[in-house]
N, C-alpha and C positions, 0 to 999 in steps of 0.2 A: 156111386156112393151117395147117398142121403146125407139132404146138409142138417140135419143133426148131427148126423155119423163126423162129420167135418171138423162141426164144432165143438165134438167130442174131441176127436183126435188132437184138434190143436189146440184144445185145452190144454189137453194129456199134454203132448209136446213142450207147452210153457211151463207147466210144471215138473217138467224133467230140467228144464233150462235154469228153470230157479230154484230147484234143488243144488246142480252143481254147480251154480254160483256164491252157492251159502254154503256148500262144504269148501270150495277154492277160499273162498275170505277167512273163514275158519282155522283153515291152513294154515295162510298167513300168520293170522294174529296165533297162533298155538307157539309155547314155551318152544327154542330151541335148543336143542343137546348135540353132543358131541364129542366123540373119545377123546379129544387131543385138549377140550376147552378148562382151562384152568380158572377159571371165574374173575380172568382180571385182565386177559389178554387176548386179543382177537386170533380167532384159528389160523386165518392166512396169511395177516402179515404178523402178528404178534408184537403191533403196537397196545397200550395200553386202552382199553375199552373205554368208552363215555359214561358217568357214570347213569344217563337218561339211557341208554342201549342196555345195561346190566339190568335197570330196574323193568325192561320191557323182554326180557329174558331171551337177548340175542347175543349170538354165539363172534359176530362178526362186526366190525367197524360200516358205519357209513357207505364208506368208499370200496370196500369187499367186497359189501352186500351190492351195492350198485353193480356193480361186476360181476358178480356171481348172476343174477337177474338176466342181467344182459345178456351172458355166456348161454344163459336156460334157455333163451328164447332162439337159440340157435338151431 
């Protein structure tokens, strides 16, 4: 391979990497939804929501979501 060809390639490579790092964060920050979400009460445990988590449009308490997180990365 020609180091052109290389430094094509791992161009190409980086900007596959920071493609799906900018739709992962994306992810993130996007509105959450959910059948069971009544707009005042967290899905899992159904304590009352903060009202900084409502306005950042999350479905789950702090400590949920913490766990939820953790559980994903299993």
């Amino acid at each position: 391979m020609k180091e052109g060809d290389q430094v094509d390639a791992a161009a190409e490579y980086q900007h596959q990497l920071n493609e799906r790092s900018t739709a992962e964060a994306r992810n993130k920050l996007a509105p959450e939804t959910h059948p069971d979400f009544d707009g005042a009460h967290c899905v899992d445990c159904g304590d009352d929501m903060p009202e900084l988590r409502l306005q950042m449009k999350r479905v789950r308490c702090v400590i949920c979501q913490t766990v939820k997180e953790r559980d994903d990365k299993k």
